[in-house]
Every structure is written in structure tokens, then in C-alpha cells.
C-alpha positions as CSV (number, residue, x, y, z in Angstrom):
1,X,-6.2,76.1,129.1
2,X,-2.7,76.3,130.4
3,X,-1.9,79.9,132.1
4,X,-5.3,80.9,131.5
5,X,-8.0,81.0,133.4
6,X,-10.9,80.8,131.2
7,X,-14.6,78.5,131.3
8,X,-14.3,75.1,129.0
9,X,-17.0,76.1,126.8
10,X,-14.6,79.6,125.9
11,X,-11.6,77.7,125.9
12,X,-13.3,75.5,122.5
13,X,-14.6,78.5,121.2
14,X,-11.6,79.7,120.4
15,X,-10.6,80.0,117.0
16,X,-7.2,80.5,115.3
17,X,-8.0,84.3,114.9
18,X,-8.7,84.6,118.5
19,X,-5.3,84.8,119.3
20,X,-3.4,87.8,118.3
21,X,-0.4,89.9,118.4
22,X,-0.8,93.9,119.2
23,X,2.2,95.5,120.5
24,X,4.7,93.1,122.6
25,X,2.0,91.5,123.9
26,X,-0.2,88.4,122.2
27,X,-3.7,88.4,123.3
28,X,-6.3,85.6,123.6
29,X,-10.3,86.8,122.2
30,X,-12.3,84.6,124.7
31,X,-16.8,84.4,124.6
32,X,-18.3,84.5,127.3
33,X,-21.6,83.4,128.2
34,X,-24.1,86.1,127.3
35,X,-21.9,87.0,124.2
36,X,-19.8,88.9,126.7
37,X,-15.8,89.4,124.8
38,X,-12.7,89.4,127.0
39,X,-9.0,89.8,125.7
40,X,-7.0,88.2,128.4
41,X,-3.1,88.5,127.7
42,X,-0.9,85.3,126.9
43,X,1.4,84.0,129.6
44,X,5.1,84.0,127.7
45,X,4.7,80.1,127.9
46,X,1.5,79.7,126.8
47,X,2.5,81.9,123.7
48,X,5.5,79.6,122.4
49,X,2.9,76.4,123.0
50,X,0.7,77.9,120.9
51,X,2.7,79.1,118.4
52,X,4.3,75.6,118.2
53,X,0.9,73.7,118.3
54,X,0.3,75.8,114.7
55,X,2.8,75.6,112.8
56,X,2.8,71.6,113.5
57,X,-1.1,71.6,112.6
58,X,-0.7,73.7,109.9
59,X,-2.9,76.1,110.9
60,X,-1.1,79.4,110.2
61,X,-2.8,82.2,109.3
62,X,-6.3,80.6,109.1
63,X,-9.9,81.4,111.4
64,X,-11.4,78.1,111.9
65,X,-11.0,76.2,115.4
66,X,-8.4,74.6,117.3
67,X,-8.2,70.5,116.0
68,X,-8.0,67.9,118.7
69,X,-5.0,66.0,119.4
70,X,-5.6,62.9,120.7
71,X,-4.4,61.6,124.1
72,X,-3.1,58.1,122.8
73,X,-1.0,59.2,119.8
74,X,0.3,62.7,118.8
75,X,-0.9,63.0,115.2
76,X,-3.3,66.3,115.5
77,X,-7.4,65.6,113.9
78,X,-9.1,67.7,111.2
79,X,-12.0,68.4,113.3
80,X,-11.8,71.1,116.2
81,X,-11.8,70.0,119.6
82,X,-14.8,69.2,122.0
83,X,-15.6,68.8,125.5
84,X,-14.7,64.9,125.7
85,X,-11.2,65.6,124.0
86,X,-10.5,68.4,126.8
87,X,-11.8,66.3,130.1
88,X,-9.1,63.6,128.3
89,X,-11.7,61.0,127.7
């Protein structure tokens, strides 16, 4: 994930809800292995791709996953991401 550090496997588990506003600050809800919960705070960047990436998905306000969007064209799926759409293949 872009200005994160965070394990693939967190980084897909994200859902919509995961990433929220308290403050100034927007925060990202990652899970870790062992059901351990970290809030790491958004780069400024990070937060204008994300809030970009869902309002062109559509995916305001909602708690289900992150859809894939496809290397070859730029039309975003109905189904969330998964490890082959993040390794690119």
C-alpha cells in the first residue's frame, strides 16, 4: 500500500470502514496476524488517493472491501481485491 507500511494479507483486509476520519487526521484500521489491530495514520497523499479511488467506485459510505481494478483497463470490479490483483498478475 502506497505510504504505508503494512503486510499484503492486512492491506486486502481492509474494508471501506477501515479507513476513518477523527480529528485532522484520517486513520487506516489494519489486522494483524494474531487478530492483533493497529491504526496507522494516512500519509496526506495516500488520503486524496483514497478518497478519489471511492467516490469513482462508488463506494462511499459503505463496509465491504476494496474492489480490484484491473492492470489492463481502468474500469474498477465488483469483487474485492486479492493477492494476484496486488502482485499485478
Amino acid at each position: 500500500m502506497t505510504y504505508t507500511f503494512a503486510r499484503i494479507s492486512a492491506a486486502l483486509a481492509l474494508k471501506v470502514g477501515d479507513y476513518q476520519t477523527r480529528g485532522q487526521l484520517t486513520w487506516l484500521r489494519l489486522r494483524e496476524k494474531g487478530g492483533q489491530i493497529i491504526d496507522l495514520p494516512c500519509h496526506h497523499q495516500l488520503k486524496h488517493y483514497l478518497d478519489a479511488y471511492i467516490a469513482a467506485a462508488g463506494l462511499s459510505g459503505q463496509r465491504q472491501k476494496w474492489r480490484a481494478v484491473p492492470l489492463a483497463g481502468r474500469q474498477v470490479s465488483y469483487f474485492p481485491a486479492i493477492r494476484a490483483d496486488a502482485y499485478g498478475k
